[in-house]
VOGU-3710 file (C-alpha; in Angstrom, 3 decimals, decimal comma):
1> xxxxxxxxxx> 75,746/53,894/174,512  75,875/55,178/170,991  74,118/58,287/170,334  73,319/59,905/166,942  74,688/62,430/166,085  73,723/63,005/162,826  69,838/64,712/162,857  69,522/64,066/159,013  70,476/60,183/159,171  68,001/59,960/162,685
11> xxxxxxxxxx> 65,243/61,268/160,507  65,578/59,540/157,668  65,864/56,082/159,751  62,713/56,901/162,203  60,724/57,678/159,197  61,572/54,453/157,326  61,139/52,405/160,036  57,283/54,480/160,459  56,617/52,989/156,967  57,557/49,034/157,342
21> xxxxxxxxxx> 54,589/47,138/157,665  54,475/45,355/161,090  53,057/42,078/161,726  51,203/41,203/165,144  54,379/38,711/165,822  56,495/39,129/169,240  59,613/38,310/167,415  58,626/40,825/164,456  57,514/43,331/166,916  60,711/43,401/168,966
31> xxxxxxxxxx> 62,672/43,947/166,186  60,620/47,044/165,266  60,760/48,230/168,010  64,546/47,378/168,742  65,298/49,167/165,353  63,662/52,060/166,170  65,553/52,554/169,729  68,325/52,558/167,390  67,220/55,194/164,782  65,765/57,408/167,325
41> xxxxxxxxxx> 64,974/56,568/171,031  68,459/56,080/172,288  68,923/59,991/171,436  65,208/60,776/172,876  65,809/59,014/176,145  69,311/60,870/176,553  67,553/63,988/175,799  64,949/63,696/178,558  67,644/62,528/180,652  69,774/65,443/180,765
51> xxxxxxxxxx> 66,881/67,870/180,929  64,771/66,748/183,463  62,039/69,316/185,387  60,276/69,289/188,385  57,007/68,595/189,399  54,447/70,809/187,961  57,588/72,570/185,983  57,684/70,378/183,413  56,862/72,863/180,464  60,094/71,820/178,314
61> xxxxxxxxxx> 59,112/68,380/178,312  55,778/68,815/177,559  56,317/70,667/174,792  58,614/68,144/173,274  56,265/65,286/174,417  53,146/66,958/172,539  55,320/67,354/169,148  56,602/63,504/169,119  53,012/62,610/169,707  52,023/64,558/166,623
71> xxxxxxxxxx> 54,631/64,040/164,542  53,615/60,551/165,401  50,129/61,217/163,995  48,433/61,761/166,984  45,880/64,665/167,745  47,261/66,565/170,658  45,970/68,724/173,568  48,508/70,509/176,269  47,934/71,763/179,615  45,761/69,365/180,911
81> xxxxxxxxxx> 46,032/69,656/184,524  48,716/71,882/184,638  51,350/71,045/181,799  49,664/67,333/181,442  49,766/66,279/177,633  47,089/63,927/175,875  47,453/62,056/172,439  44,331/60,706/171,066  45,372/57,859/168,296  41,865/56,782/166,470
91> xxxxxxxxxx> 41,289/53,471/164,587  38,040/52,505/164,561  35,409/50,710/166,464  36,907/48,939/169,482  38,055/49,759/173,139  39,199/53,430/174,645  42,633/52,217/176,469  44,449/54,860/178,626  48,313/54,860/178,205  49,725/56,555/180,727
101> xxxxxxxxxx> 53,635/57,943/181,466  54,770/60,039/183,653  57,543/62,806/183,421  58,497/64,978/186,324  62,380/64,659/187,453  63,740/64,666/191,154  65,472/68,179/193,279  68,414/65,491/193,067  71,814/66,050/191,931  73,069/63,326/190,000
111> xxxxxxxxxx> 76,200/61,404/191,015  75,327/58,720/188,968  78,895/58,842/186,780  77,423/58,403/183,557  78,229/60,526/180,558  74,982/61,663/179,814  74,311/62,636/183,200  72,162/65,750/184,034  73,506/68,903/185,018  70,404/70,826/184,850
121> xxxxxxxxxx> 69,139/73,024/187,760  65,671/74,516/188,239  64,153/77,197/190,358  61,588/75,153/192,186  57,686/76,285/192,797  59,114/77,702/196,752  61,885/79,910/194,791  64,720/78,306/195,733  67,233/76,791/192,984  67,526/73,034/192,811
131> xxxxxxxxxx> 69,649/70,444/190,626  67,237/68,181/189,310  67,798/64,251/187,888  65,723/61,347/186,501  66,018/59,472/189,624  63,122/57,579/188,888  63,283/56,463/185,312  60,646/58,641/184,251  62,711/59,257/181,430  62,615/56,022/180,583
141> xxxxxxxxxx> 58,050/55,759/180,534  58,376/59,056/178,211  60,605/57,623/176,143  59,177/54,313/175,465  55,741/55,708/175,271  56,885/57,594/172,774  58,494/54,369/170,594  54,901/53,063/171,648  53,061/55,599/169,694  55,241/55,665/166,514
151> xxxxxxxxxx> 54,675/51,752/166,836  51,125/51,365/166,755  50,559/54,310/164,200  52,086/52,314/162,160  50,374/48,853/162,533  47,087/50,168/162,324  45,841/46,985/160,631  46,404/45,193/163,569  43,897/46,815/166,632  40,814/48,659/166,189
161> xxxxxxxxxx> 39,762/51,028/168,395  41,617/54,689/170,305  44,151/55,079/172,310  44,688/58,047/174,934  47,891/58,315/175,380  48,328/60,310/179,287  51,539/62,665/179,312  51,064/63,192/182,940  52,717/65,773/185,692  54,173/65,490/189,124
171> xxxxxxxxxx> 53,695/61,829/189,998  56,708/62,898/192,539  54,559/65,072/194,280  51,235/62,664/193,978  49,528/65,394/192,558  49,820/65,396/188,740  47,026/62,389/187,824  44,298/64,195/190,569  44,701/67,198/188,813  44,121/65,890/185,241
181> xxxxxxxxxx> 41,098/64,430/186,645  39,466/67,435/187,863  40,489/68,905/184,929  38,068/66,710/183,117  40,024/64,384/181,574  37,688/61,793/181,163  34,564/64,021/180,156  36,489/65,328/177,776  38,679/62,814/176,324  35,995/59,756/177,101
191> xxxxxxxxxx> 36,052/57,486/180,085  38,870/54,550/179,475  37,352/51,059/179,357  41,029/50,286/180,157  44,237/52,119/181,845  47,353/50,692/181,345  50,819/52,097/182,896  54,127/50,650/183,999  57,314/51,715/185,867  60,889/50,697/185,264
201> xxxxxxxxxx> 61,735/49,354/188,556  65,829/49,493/189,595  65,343/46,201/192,094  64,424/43,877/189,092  66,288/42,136/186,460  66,179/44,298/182,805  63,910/41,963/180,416  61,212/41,224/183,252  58,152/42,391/183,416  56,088/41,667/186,585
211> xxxxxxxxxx> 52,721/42,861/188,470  50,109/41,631/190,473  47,011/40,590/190,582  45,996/42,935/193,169  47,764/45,691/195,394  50,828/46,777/193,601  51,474/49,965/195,223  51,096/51,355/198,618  49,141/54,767/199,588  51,354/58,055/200,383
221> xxxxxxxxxx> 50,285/60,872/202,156  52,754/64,068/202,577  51,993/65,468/206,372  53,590/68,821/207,414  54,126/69,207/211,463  54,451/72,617/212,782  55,832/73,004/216,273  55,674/76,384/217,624  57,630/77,465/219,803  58,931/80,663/223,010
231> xxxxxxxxxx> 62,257/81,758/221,633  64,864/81,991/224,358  68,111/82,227/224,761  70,083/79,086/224,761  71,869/79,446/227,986  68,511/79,623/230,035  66,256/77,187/228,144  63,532/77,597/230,840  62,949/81,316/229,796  61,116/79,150/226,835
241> xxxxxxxxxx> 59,861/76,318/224,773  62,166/74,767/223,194  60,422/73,701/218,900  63,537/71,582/218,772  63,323/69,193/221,901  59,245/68,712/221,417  59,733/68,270/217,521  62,438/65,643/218,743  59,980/63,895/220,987  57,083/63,975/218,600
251> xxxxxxxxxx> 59,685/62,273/215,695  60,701/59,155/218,110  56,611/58,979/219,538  55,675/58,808/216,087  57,529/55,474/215,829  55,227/53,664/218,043  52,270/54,193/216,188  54,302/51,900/214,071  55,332/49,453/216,965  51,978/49,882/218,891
261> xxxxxxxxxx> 48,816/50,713/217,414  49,016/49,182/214,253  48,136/45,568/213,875  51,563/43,611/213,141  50,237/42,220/210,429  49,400/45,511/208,421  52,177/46,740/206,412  52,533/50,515/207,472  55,748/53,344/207,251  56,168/56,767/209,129
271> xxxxxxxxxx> 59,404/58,547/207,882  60,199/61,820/208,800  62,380/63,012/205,976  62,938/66,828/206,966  63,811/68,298/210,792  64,069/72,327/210,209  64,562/75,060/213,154  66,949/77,854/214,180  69,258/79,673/212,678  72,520/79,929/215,566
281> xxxxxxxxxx> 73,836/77,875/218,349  72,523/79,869/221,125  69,299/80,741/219,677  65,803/78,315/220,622  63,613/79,323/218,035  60,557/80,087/217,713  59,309/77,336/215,658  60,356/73,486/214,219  58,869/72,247/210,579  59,003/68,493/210,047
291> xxxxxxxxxx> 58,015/66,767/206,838  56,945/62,769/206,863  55,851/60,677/204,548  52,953/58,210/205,718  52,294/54,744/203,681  50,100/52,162/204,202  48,108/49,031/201,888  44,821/50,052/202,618  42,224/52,573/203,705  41,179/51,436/207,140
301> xxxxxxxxxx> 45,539/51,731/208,308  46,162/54,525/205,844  43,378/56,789/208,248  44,604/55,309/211,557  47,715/56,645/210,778  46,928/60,101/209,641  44,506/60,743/212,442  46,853/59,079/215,066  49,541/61,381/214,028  47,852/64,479/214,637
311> xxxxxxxxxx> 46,752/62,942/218,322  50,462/61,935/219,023  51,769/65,495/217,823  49,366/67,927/219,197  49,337/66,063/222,876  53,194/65,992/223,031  53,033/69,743/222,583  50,636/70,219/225,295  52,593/67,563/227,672  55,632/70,164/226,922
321> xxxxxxxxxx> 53,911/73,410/228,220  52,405/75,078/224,656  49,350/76,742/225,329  46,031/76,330/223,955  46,593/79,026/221,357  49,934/77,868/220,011  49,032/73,671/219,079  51,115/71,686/216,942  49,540/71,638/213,495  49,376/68,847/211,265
331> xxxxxxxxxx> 48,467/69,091/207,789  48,270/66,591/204,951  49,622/68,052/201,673  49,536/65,413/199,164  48,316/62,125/199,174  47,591/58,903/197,024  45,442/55,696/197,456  46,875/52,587/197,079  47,299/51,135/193,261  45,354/48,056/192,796
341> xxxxxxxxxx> 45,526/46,140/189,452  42,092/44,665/188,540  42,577/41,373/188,556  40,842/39,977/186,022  42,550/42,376/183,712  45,771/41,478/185,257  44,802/37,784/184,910  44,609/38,224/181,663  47,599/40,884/180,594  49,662/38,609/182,849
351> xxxxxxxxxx> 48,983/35,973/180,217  50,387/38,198/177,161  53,204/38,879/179,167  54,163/35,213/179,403  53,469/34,747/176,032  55,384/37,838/174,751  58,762/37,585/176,996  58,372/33,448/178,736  57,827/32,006/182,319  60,842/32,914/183,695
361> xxxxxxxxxx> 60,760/36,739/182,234  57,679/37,346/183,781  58,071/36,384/187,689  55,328/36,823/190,266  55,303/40,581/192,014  56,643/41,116/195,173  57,092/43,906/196,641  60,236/45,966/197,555  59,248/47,809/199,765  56,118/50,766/199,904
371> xxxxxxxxxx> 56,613/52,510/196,900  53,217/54,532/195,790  52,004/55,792/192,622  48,997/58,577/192,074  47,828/56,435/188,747  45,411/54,983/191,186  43,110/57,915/190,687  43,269/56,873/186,951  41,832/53,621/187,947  39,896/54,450/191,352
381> xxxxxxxxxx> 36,879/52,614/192,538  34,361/55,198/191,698  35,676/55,578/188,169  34,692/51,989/187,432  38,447/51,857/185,064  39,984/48,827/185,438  43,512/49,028/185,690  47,077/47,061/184,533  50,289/48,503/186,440  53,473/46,548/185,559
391> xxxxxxxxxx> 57,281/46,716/186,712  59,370/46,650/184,237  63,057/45,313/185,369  65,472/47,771/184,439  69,122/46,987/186,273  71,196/44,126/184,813  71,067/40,910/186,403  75,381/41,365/186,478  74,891/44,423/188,501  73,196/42,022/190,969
401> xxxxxxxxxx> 75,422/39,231/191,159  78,017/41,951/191,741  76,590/43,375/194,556  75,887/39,650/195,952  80,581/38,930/195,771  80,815/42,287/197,499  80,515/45,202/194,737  78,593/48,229/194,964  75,059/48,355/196,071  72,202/48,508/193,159
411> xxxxxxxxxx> 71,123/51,994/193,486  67,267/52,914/195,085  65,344/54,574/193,430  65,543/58,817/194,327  68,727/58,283/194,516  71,368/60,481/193,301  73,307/57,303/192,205  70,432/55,975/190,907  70,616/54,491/186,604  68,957/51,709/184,473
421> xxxxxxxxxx> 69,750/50,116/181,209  68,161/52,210/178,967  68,034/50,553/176,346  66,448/47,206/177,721  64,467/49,201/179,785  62,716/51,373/177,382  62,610/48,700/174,659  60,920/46,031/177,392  58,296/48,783/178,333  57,014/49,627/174,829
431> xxxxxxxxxx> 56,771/46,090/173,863  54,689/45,127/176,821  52,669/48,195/176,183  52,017/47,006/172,643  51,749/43,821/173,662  48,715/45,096/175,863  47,032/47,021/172,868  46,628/44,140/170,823  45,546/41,630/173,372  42,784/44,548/174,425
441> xxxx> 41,818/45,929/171,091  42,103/43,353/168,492  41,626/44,365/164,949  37,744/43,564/163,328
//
């Protein structure tokens, strides 16, 4: 990758690219938009990527997201929910269309090998210090929603209507969109007769765009178990109760909620991705924390779970001699709906797609696995905003035939190996977006 170096000559190029006339042409378009990757996006996108923040933390990159957005032309607010950023770009009668990108990092240290690779570290919202990567392309939606902006500032002759371009917090955490709602985003920014989004996805091919035409992401709840327990010593285990033996049983019962009381046919995920107790060898503790994620494709399996969790939990503490006034507690933290595209609108968006990037860049969605994303409270049934999520393919389709003769894995996503193309990643994403715009809001 070749980065500028040379502020001056970045300038100069951006703002000559701000002030060619664009025409409403794919071809035209993408070479807009591939010029200005190449004047100034390519140095944006390594910027975010070595200075990634964590959820809720994000002030550095909200700062710098609110100035491109004006210098862009756009009239700014900050702190919306938290350090949330939105850009209102006016233009006439016509349509209110939420853009939305997201920008929190990962506690992830990258191993990822590339030059550009983060190094930063952050003290976290517990206290403790954490390295901290783009291990979800986030970098990438800021990036290209940036390019997006400058784009469609300038090409003002073809759309009508405003744009609310969403800077939004700790989608990590599923928090960050819920709290720009009940911070009033729509009663004070207006209520979206659209909401568009996308995420660069690491298990697609870069110049594919894909999403369905209903459920594109699961729901994800965050549930904290705490397992008290009678410290002891730990040559004479029956002096106590042992937080590290019932926590053990509750993580393997927890599996056949999975196996047994869901229906087969109803996609549904229990992970437990943290075990912490004691502090010595010989030592029980006093008390076991697990974390879990919980996901699920709808409602009715998303509350089986949650409530059948806390049954499972608190009984196998009883079964293992707590007493009444020390229970297992269980305790949802964070938690998302499932993301469901309106399908009309996604009827219809799928449409430009094809048109914009052909048949065979624009394959059906599948899904990879049970990803979630908080943008469904953008787009939730009582908001009555219909909604367009799209993957954008962002690992080289050589990376993949690699992997098939034997080469390394494509990195997951969260990973600390984890890295797209850039470049087709971000350049992909903002035409789609644009794309979007002027299939939603056409000029009078």
């Amino acid at each position: 990758m070749k980065f500028m170096r040379n502020t001056a000559m970045a300038l100069a190029l951006s703002t000559a690219m701000l002030a060619m006339p664009v025409m409403a042409d794919s071809g035209e378009i993408a070479a807009a938009v591939e010029a200005d990757y190449d004047a100034y996006l390519d140095d944006l996108f390594v910027h975010f990527h070595q200075n990634p923040e964590l959820s809720f933390l994000e002030t550095k990159t909200a700062a710098r997201m609110a100035a491109e957005l004006r210098d862009a032309g756009l009239e700014v607010t900050e702190n919306v929910g938290g350090t949330g950023v939105v850009g209102m770009l006016r233009n006439g009668d016509g349509p209110l269309i939420l853009l939305r990108a997201d920008m929190d990092g990962l506690p992830v240290e990258e191993k990822s090998g590339l030059d550009y690779a983060s190094k930063a570290k952050q003290v976290g919202q517990d206290g403790e210090e954490y390295s901290v990567m783009h291990a979800c392309g986030h970098d990438v939606h800021i990036t290209s929603m940036v390019g997006t902006a400058r784009l469609l500032a300038s090409m003002k002759d073809q759309w009508s209507g405003t744009l609310m371009f969403v800077v939004q917090p700790a989608e990590e955490r599923v928090g960050g969109a819920k709290a720009m709602m009940e911070d009033g985003l729509y009663e004070r920014f207006g209520k979206p007769d659209y909401a568009v989004a996308f995420h660069v996805a690491s298990v697609i091919p870069t110049g594919t765009v894909s999403a369905s035409e209903g459920i594109q992401y699961s729901s994800a709840d965050s549930v904290d178990i705490m397992v008290p327990g009678i410290g002891a010593h730990g040559a004479s285990p029956h002096a106590g109760r042992d937080p590290v033996y019932i926590g053990s049983q509750i993580v393997t019962a927890l599996q056949s909620i999975i196996s047994r009381e869901v229906m087969p046919l109803s996609p549904a995920v229990i992970t437990v991705g943290a075990f912490h107790s004691g502090t010595k060898h010989n030592i029980i503790s006093d008390r076991a924390d697990l974390q879990l994620t919980v996901r699920s494709n709808d409602e009715r399996v998303r509350e089986q779970l949650l409530s059948t969790i806390e049954r499972v939990a608190v009984n196998i503490g009883k079964a293992h001699g707590l007493p009444d006034d020390m229970p297992v507690q269980v305790t949802v933290t964070e938690g998302t709906p499932a993301t469901y595209n309106d399908p009309e609108l996604a009827r219809r968006l799928n449409g430009v797609m094809r048109e914009t990037f052909g048949e065979e860049a624009t394959p059906a969605f599948r899904q990879q696995g049970m990803g979630a994303e908080d943008f469904a409270f953008f787009v939730a049934e009582d908001t009555g905003v219909p909604g367009y999520y799209f993957a954008v393919g962002g690992t080289p389709q050589e990376a993949f035939d690699a992997a098939a003769n034997g080469g390394p894995a494509v990195p997951s996503h969260h990973s600390p190996l984890f890295k797209i193309a850039p470049r087709e990643s971000v350049t992909v994403g903002t035409r789609a977006m644009i794309a979007a715009v002027l299939d939603l809001a056409p000029s009078e």
